[in-house]
PLY file of the C-alpha trace (Angstrom):
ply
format ascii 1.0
element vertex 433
property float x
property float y
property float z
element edge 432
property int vertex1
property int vertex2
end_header
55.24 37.51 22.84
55.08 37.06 18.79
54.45 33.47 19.55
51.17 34.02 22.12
50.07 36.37 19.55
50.53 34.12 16.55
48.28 31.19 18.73
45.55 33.57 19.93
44.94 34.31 16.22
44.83 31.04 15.85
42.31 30.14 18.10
40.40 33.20 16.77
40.29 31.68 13.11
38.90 28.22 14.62
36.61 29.51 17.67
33.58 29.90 14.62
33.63 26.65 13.70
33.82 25.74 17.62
30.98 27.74 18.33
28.88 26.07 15.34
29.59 22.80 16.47
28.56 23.26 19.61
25.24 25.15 19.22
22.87 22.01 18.58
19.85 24.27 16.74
22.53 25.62 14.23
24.13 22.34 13.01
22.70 20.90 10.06
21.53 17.22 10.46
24.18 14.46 9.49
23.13 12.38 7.22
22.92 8.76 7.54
24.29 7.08 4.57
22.76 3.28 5.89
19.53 4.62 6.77
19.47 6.59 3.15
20.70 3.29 1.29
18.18 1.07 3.05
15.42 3.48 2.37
16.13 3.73 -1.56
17.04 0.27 -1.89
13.52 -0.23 0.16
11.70 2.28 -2.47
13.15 0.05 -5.68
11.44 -2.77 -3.80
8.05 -0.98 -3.58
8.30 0.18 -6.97
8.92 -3.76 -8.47
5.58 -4.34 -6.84
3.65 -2.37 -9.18
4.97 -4.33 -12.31
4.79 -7.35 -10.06
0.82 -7.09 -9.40
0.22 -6.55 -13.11
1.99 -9.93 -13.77
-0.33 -11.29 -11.24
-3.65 -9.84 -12.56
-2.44 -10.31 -16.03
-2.05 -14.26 -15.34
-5.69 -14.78 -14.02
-7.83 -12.96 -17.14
-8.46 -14.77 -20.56
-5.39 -14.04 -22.79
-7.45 -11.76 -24.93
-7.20 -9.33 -22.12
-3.65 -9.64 -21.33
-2.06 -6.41 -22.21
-4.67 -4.67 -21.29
-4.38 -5.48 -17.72
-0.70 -4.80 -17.93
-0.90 -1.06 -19.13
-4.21 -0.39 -16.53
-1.23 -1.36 -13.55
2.06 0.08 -15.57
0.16 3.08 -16.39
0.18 3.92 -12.88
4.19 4.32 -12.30
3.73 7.77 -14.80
0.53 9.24 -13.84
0.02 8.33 -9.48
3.88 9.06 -9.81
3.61 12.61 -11.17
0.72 13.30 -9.60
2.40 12.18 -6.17
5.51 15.30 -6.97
3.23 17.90 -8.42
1.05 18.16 -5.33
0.10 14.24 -3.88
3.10 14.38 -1.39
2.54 17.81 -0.32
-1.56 17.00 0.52
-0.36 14.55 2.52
2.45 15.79 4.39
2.69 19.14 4.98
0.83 20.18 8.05
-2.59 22.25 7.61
-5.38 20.29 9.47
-6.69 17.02 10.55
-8.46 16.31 7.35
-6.06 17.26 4.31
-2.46 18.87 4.29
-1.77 22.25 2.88
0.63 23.18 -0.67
3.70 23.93 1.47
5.93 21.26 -1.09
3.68 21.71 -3.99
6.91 20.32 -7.12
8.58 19.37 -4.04
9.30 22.73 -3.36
11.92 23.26 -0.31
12.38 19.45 -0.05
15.93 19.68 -1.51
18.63 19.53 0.61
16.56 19.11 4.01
16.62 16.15 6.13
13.60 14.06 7.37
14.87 13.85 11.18
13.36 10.77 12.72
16.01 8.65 10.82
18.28 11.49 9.76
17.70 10.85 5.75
17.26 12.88 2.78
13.88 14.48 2.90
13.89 13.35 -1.26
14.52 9.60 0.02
11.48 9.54 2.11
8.85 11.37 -0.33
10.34 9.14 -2.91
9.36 5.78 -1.02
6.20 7.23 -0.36
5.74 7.61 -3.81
5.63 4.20 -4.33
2.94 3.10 -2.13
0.61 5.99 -3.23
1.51 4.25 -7.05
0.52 0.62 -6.73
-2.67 1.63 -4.57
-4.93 2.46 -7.26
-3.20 0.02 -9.53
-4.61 -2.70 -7.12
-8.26 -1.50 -8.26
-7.85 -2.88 -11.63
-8.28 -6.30 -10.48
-11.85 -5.49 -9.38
-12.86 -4.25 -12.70
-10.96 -6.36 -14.58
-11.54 -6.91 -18.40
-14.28 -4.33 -18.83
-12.80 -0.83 -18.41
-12.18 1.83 -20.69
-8.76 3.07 -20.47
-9.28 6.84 -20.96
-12.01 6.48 -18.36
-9.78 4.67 -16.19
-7.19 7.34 -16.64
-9.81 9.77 -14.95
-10.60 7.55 -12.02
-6.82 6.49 -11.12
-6.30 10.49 -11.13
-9.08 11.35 -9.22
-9.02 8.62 -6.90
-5.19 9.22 -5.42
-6.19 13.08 -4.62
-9.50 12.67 -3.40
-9.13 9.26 -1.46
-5.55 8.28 -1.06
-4.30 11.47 -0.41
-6.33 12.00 2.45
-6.73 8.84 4.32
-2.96 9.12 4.20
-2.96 12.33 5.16
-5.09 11.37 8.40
-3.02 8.01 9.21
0.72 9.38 8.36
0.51 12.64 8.11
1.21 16.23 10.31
-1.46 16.56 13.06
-3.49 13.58 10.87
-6.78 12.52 13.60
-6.71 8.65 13.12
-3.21 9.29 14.53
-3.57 11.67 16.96
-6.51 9.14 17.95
-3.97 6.23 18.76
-4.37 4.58 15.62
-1.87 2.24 14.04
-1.00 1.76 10.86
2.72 0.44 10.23
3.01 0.52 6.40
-0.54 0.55 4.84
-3.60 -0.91 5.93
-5.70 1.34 6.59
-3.95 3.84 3.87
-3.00 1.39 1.11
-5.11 -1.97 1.63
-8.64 -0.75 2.91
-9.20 2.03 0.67
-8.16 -0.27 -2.50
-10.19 -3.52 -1.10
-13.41 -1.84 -0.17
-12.93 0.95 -3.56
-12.71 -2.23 -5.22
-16.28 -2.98 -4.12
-17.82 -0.25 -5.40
-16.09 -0.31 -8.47
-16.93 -4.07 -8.96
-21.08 -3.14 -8.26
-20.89 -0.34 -10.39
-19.37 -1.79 -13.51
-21.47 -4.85 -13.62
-20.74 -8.39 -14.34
-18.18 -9.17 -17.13
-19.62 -10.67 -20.28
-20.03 -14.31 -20.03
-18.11 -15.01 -22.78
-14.93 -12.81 -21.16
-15.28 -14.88 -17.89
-12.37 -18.01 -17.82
-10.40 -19.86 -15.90
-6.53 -18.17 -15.41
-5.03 -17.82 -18.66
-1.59 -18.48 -17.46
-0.67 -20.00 -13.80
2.97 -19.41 -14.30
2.72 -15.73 -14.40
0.45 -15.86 -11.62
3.14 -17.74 -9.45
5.62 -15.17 -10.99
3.48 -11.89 -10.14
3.21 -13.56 -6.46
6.77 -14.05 -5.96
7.99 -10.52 -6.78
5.13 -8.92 -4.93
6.58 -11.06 -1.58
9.92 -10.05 -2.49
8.85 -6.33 -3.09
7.05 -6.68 0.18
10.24 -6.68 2.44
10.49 -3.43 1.14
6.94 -2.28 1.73
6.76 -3.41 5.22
10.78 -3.59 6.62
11.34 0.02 4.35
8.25 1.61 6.94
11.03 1.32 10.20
12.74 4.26 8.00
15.92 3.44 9.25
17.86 0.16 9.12
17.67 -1.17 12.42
16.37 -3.66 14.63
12.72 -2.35 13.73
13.65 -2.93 9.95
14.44 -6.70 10.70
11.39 -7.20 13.11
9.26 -6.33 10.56
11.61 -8.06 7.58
11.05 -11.09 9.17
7.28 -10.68 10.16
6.54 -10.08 6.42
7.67 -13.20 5.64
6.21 -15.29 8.59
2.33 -13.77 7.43
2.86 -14.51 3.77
4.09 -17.95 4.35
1.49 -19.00 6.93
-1.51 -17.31 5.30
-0.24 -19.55 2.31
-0.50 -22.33 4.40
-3.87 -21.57 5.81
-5.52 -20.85 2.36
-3.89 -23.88 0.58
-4.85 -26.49 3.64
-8.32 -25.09 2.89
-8.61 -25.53 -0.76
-7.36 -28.79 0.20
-10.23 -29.71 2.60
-12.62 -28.11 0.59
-11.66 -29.26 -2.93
-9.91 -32.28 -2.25
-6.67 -30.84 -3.87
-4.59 -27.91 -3.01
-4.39 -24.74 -5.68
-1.72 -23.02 -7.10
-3.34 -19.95 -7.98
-5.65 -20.38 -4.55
-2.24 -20.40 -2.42
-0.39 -17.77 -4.35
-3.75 -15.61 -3.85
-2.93 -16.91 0.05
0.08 -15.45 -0.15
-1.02 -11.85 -0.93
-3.80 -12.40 1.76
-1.30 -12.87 4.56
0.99 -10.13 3.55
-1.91 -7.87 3.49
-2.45 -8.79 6.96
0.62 -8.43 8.67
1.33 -5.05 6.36
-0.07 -2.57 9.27
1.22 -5.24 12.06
4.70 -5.65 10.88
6.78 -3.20 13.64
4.43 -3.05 15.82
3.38 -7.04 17.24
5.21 -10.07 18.33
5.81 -13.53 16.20
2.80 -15.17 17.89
0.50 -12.33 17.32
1.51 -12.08 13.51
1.04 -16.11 13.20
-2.54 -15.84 14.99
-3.62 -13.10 12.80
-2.44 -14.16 9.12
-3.67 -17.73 10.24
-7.03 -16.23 10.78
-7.06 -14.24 7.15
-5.79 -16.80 5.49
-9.14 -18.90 6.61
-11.40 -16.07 6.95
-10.79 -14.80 3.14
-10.61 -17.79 1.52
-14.46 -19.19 3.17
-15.83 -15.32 2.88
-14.67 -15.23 -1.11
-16.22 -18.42 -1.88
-19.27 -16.87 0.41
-19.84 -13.97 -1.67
-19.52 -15.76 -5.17
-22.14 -18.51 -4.19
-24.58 -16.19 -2.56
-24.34 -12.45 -4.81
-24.10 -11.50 -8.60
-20.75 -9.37 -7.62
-18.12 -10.21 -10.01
-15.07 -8.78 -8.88
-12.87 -10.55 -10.86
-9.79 -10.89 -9.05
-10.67 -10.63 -5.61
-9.64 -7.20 -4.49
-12.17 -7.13 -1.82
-11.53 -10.55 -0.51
-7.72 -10.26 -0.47
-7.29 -6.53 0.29
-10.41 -5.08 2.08
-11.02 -8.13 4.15
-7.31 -8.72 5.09
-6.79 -6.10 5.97
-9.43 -5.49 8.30
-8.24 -8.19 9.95
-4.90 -7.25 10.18
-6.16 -3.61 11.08
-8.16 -4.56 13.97
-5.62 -7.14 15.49
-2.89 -4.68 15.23
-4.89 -3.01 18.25
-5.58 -6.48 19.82
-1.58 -7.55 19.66
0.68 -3.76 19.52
3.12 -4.47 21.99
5.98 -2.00 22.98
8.58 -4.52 23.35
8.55 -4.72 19.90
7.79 -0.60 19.14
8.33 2.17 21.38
6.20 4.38 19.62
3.07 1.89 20.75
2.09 4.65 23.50
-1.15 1.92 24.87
-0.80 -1.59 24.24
-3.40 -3.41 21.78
-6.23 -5.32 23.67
-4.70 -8.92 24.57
-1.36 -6.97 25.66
-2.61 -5.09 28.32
-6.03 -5.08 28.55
-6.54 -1.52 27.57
-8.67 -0.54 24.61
-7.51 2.59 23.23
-5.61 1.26 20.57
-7.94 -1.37 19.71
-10.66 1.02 19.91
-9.08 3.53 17.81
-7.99 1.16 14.63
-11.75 -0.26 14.93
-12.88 3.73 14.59
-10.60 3.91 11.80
-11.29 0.89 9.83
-14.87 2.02 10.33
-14.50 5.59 8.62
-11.63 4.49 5.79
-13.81 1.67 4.80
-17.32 4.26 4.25
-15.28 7.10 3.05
-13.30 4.91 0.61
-16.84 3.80 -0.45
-18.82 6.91 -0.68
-15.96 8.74 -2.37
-15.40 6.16 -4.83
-18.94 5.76 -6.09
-18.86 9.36 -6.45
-15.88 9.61 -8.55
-16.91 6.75 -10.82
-20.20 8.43 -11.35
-18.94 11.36 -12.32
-16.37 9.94 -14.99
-19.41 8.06 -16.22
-20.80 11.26 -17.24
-17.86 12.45 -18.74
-16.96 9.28 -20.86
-18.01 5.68 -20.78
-16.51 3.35 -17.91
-17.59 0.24 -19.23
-16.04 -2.01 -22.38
-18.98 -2.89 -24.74
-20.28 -6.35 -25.35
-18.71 -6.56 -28.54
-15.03 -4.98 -26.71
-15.59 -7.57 -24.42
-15.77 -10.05 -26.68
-13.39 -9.57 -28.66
-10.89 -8.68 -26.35
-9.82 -4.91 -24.60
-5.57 -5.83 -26.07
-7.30 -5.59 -29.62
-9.60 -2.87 -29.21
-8.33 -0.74 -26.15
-4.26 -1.02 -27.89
-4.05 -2.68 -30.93
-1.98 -5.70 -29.61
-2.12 -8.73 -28.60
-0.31 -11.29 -25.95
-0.10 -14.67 -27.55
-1.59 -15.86 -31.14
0 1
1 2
2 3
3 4
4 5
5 6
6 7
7 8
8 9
9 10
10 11
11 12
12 13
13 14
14 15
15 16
16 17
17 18
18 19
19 20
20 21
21 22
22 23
23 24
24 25
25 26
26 27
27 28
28 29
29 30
30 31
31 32
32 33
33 34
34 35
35 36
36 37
37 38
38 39
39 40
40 41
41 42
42 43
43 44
44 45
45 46
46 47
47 48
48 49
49 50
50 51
51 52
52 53
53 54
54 55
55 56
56 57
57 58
58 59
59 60
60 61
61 62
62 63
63 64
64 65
65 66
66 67
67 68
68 69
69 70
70 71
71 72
72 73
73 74
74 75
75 76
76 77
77 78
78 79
79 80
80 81
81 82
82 83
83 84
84 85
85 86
86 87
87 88
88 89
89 90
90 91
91 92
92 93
93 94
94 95
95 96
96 97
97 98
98 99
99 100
100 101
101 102
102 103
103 104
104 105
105 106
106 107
107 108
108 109
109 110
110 111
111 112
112 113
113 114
114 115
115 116
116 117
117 118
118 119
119 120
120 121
121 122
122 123
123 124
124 125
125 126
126 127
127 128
128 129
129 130
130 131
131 132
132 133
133 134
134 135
135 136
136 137
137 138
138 139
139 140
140 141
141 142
142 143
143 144
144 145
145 146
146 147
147 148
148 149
149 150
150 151
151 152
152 153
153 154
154 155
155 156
156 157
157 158
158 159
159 160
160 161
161 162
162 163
163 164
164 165
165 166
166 167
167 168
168 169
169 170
170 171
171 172
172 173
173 174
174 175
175 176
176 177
177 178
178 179
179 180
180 181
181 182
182 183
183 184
184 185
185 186
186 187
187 188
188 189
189 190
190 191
191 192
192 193
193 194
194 195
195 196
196 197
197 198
198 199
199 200
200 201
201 202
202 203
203 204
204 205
205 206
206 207
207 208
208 209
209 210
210 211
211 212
212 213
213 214
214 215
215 216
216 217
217 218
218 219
219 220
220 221
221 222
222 223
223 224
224 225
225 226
226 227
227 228
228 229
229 230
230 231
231 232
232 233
233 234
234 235
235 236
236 237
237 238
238 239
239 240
240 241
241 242
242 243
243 244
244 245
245 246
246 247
247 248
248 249
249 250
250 251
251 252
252 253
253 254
254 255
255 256
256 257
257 258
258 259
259 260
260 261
261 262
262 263
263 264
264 265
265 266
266 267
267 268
268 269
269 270
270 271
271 272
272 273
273 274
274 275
275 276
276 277
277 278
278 279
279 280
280 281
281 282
282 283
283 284
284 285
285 286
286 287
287 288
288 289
289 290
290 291
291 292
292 293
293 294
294 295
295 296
296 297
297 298
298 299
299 300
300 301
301 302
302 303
303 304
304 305
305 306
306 307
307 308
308 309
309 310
310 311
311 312
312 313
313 314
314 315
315 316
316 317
317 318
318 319
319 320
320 321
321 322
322 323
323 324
324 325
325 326
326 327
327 328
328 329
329 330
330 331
331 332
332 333
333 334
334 335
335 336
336 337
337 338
338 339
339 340
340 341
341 342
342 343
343 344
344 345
345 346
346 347
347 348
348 349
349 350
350 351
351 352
352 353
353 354
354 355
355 356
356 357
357 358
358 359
359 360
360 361
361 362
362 363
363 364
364 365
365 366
366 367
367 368
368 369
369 370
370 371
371 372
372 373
373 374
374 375
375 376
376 377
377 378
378 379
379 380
380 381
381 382
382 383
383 384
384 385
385 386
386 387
387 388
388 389
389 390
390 391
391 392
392 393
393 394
394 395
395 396
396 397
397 398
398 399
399 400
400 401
401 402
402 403
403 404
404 405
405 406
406 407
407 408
408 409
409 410
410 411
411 412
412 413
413 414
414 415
415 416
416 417
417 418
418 419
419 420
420 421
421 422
422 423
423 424
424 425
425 426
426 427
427 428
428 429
429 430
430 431
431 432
């Protein structure tokens, strides 16, 4: 009898812990330690870009203007990536309305400890890869501006920018209840968010701060760093695009892969055109290729097949290179390092034939197929409406914002800044003697 007792007390002490595993809504998510390493290994990826696009940018101004290009794109690792904690991740994700999220994680408050469920990861991972994205998008405007800013007015405009046009657009493609989503709209890792609100920004900026002075204007000051700037923003890029899957599956490789495919043929395409048109192929023309193609495979990555993403980049690749030269020979718009071509028009390409080619054999969240899937149009029809509205709000928004800082201090380098050089007069240093 001692003994029956002795074992029902023992079941007693265990049937809590019993009871808790069983009751699925009072178990705590598990985390997954591969999903959580691929996503902060992805992050460090996204975060090399940034340092990665300055080297780019920096390589294509007149070496007077060297550091100065670096800090505008460095600068933006401290200031997007505070912003993004203090309140830039809670606008975005926590769920108020269509338009804008609410202060629910304002300092990231509640994120600790809490799991983001789709992929059973840290709630921290997640806002921190984030992070990164909402960092290098504004640092991407510098190249349409380049070597004629103010810093301290550039300060302004990076700030205001991410919360009043990156914050939202993000907010309406990724985030809670967000209406280019609930739409049908695609957007695999940053298109519409990242790439069309930089490229088409970048066209305001470029009419509103005028043409360089002549004397600034010069061929690429160094071609090596170019090539090196292009390389780590490919590598970086397997991050950017494979990291979106969230978890490290056969999503993650689909897209691993596809990032690769649209840089390399999109380099292909733009050099075989320089090539034609020239008579010799570029270096700096087929790194610039490069960026073009990742651009336009970044919002088709998980979502279309290898044929699709060969087709598309093929077609930017062409498209950018003949419209850039276009709108050199035929306007006075002088934005210096083609953040328009590469970024707005890429991806708005890539945009709109991620709703030609979404196919659910590669993605089951593609509820409709894109346009030469199936036939149906909702897809293709809703990234078109959402190219449409990013692309004017981006505009109106930023023309607002750069009028405004105007007021408050001078945007624009004088003639004699210019001509002597923003490292000298902007910092006090200099990149070569």
């Amino acid at each position: 009898m001692k003994k029956i007792l002795k074992f029902m007390m023992l079941l007693g002490l265990f049937a809590p812990v019993a009871a808790f595993a069983d009751g699925g809504a009072t178990v705590a998510p598990q985390i997954d330690s591969g999903n959580t390493a691929w996503l902060l290994v992805s992050s460090a990826l996204v975060m090399l870009m940034t340092p990665g696009l300055a080297l780019f940018y920096a390589g294509m101004v007149s070496k007077k203007n060297v550091v100065s290009t670096l800090l505008q794109n460095y600068i933006a690792l401290a200031l997007v990536g505070l912003i993004w904690v203090i309140v830039g991740y809670s606008l975005v994700f926590s769920e108020k309305s269509p338009l804008i999220g609410g202060f629910d994680f304002v300092m990231l408050k509640g994120l600790a400890g809490t799991v983001y469920a789709s992929a059973n990861v840290p709630n921290m991972a997640f806002m921190a890869f984030q992070m990164m994205f909402a960092i290098i998008t504004p640092a991407l405007l510098t190249g349409a501006f380049a070597e004629r800013v103010k810093f301290k007015a550039w300060l302004i405009i990076m700030a205001l920018w991410t919360l009043v046009v990156y914050a939202p657009v993000a907010h309406w493609v990724w985030g809670p209840k967000g209406w280019i989503a609930d739409m049908g709209g695609l957007d695999f890792a940053g298109g519409l968010v990242v790439h069309i609100t930089a490229g088409f920004s970048g066209l305001v900026a470029a009419i509103l701060f005028g043409k360089r002075h002549r004397s600034t204007h010069t061929l690429p000051n160094d071609v090596p760093m170019v090539m090196l700037g292009a390389a780590l923003l490919w590598f970086g890029w397997f991050g950017f695009n494979a990291g979106s899957a969230i978890s490290s599956g056969a999503l993650a490789s689909h897209a691993f892969v596809l990032t690769f495919v649209g840089g390399a043929t999109s380099f292909l395409a733009w050099m075989f055109t320089d090539w034609f048109i020239n008579g010799k192929p570029s270096a700096v023309g087929s790194a610039t290729g490069i960026v073009v193609g990742l651009v336009c495979i970044t919002p088709a990555a998980g979502f279309v097949e290898l044929d699709g993403a060969i087709i598309m980049c093929t077609v930017a690749g062409v498209v950018c290179n003949l419209a850039g030269r276009q709108i050199k020979k035929i306007s006075r718009l002088d934005d210096a390092l083609d953040v328009f071509t590469c970024h707005g028009i890429g991806a708005v390409i890539g945009s709109i034939m991620t709703g030609a080619y979404a196919s659910k054999a590669v993605n089951d969240a593609v509820a409709v197929q894109g346009l030469f899937v199936s036939g149906e149009t909702k897809t293709f029809m809703a990234n078109l409406v959402g190219v449409v509205v990013v692309s004017l709000y981006s505009m109106v928004a930023t023309y607002i914002i750069i009028k405004i800082v105007n007021v408050l201090t001078p945007i624009r380098a004088s003639v004699e800044e210019q001509d002597h050089g923003l490292d000298s007069t902007m910092h006090g240093e200099k990149a070569q003697d």
